[in-house]
N, C-alpha and C positions, 0 to 999 in steps of 0.2 A: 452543429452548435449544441447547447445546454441550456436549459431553459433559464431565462434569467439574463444569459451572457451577453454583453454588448456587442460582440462579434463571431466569429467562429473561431472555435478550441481547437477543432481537428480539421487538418484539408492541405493546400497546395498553395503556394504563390507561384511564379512560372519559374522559381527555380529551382524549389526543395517542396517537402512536406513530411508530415510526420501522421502519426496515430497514436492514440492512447489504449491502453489494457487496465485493468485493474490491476494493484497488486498489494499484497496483505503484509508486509516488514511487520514488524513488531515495533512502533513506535509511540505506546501508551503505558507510561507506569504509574503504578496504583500505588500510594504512601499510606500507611495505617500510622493516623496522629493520635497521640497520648494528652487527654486532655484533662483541666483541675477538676476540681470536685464542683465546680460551679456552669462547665461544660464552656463555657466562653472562651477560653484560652488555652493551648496547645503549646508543648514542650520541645523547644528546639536550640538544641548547641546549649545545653543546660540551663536554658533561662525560659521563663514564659512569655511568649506572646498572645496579642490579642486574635481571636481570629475578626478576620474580615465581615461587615454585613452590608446586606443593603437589602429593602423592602420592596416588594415587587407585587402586583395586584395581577392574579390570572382571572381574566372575564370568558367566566365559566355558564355555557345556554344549559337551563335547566327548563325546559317546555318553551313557555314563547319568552321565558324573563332571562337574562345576562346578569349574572349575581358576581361582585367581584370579591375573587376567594384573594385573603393576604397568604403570602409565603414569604419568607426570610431566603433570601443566599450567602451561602459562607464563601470562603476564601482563607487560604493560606497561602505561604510564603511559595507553595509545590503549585499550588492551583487552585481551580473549582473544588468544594469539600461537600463530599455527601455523609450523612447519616444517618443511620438505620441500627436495628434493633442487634448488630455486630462493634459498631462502635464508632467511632468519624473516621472518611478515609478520603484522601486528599488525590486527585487526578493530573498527571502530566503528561502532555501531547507534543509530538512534534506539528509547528505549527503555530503553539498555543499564541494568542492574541495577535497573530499575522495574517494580513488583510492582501499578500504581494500578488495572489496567485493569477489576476487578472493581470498585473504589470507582464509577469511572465509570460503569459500567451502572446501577449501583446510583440510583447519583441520577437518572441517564439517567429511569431506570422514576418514580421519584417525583415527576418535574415534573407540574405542574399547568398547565403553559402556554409560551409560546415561550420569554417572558425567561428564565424557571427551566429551561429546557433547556439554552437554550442557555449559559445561567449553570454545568450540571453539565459540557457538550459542552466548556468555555473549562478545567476541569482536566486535559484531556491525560492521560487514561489509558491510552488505546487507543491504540496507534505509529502505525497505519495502518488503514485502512478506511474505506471511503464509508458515509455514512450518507442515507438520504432520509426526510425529515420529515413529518408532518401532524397539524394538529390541529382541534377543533372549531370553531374560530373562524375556518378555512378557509386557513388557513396552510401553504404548504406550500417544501419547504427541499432544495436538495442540499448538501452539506457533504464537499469532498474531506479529510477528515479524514487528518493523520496528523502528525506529528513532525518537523518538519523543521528539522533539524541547519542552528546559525545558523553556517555558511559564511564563511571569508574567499574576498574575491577573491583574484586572480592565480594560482589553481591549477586545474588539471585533475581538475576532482574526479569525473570519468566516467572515470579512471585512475588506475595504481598510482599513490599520494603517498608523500614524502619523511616516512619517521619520526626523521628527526634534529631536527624541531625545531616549537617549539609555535604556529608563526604559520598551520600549517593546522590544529593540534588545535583543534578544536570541545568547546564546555567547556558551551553551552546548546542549546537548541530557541528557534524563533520561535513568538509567541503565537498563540493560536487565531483572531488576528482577522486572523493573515496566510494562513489557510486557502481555499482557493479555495472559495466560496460562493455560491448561484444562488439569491436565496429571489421568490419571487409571483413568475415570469416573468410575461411580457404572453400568453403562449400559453397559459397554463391549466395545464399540465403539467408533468413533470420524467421524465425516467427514466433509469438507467445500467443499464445490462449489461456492467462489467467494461470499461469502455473509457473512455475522457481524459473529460475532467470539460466538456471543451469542446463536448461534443456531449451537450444535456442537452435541451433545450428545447426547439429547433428553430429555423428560420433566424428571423435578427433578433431572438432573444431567449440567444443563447447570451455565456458570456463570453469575452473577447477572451482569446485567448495572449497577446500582445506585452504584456500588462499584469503582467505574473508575471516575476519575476526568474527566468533558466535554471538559478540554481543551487540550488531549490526539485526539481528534475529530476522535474517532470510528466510522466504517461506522454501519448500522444498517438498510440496505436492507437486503431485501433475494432474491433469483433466484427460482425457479422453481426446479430447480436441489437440492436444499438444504432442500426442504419444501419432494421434494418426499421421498428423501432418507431415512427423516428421520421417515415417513412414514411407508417406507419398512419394515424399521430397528428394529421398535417399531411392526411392525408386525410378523414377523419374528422369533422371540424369535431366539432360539439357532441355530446358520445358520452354515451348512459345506458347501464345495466349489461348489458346483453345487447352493446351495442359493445363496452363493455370486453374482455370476455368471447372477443368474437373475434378481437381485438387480440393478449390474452392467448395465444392457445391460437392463435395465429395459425405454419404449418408450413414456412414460403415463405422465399425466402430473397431479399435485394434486390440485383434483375438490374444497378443503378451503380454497386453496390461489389464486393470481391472475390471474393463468393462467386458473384458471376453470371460475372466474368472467369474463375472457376474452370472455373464451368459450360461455359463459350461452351468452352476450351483443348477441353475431355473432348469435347464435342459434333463440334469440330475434329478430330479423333482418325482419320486412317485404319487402320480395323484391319479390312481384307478379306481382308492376308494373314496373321491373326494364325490360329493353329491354334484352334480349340474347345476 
């Protein structure tokens, strides 16, 4: 469970279960708002509007006293608006003011089967997280789950965007069935460890990048953890639970990705005249 949660997020009922990973999509745009000479109002679809406020007291312990500091919050038409010595600049989240993602688990936990999972998995409660599947009927699922803000073209949305006007504000999310999704590869397997959803499976069973729109903004690192496994996995051929196990608990790090390039530099290393 998570702290806080009313029940458990991750785990089993006796007929499915699942697990979460992290994972980083690009689901945050930054709007730089053009505001009057009077700073109160910001420029959008050619007319001025008001920005948003509201008055808020932070109780700030200064020795043994709790001094209550005022601050102002803004708000525009994109979001939350911060300002700073750059100029005001307006925040948009997948997410923003949704409260679902406890509904989600909830039902998450009460499938009894794929359809029904995947039928709780398709309300979009949770913004972002990978989810990996399995149930008793031998099904098993990676699901790069998260919320992704339906996008116009012709903008740079990996950079500041123009908050003067509504042809890049994003008003929806794309549907669960636009989620990148890996289910029964032909390898047997699934695994993530925090890394692109492209390296799941193992070769000739992973899914293609080029098939995903760029402005979905996929992550496309790997970990070390993701490069071994899939290593093991591919080595391994048909593993019972003592393979797993060592798989599992496996301490090594793989010598064709970065963490052996790492190794090889330090190994490279002259330090004969380095002091003791």
């Amino acid at each position: 469970t998570f702290p806080g949660s009313p029940y458990p997020f991750l785990g089993h009922n006796k007929d499915l279960g699942w697990t979460n990973t992290v994972n980083r999509a690009d689901l945050i745009d930054v709007y730089k708002l053009t505001l009057d000479d009077s700073g109160t109002r910001y420029r959008f679809d050619g007319a001025w509007r008001p920005l948003e406020t509201r008055r808020v007291w932070l109780h700030v312990r200064f020795g043994p006293f709790v001094i209550p500091v005022p601050r102002t919050l803004y708000r525009s038409v994109h979001g939350p608006v911060i300002m700073n010595d750059k100029g005001a600049f307006a925040i948009r989240y997948a997410g923003i003011d949704e409260l679902d993602m406890v509904t989600q688990y909830y039902r998450v936990q009460k499938a009894r089967n794929f359809a029904e999972w995947r039928s709780a998995m398709a309300g979009q409660g949770v913004p972002a997280t990978n989810f990996i599947y399995a149930d008793r009927a031998g099904n098993i699922g990676l699901f790069y789950n998260a919320m992704f803000p339906d996008r116009a073209a012709g903008f740079n949305w990996r950079g500041i965007l123009p908050g003067d006007t509504s042809r890049d504000l994003w008003t929806q999310t794309l549907p669960f069935s636009r989620v990148p999704q890996l289910i029964n590869p032909a390898s047997g397997y699934l695994i993530n460890a925090n890394n692109t959803p492209f390296t799941a499976a193992g070769p000739g069973d992973e899914l293609d990048p080029a098939t995903f729109d760029p402005r979905l903004g996929i992550e496309d690192d790997e970990t070390n953890r993701s490069l071994r496994a899939i290593a093991l996995f591919e080595a391994a051929g048909q593993i019972d639970e003592a393979g797993l196990k060592r798989i599992k608990y496996d301490t090594g790090y793989e010598r064709a990705g970065y963490a052996g390039a790492f190794m090889r530099r330090i190994a490279a290393l002259d330090t004969s005249g380095d002091r003791q």
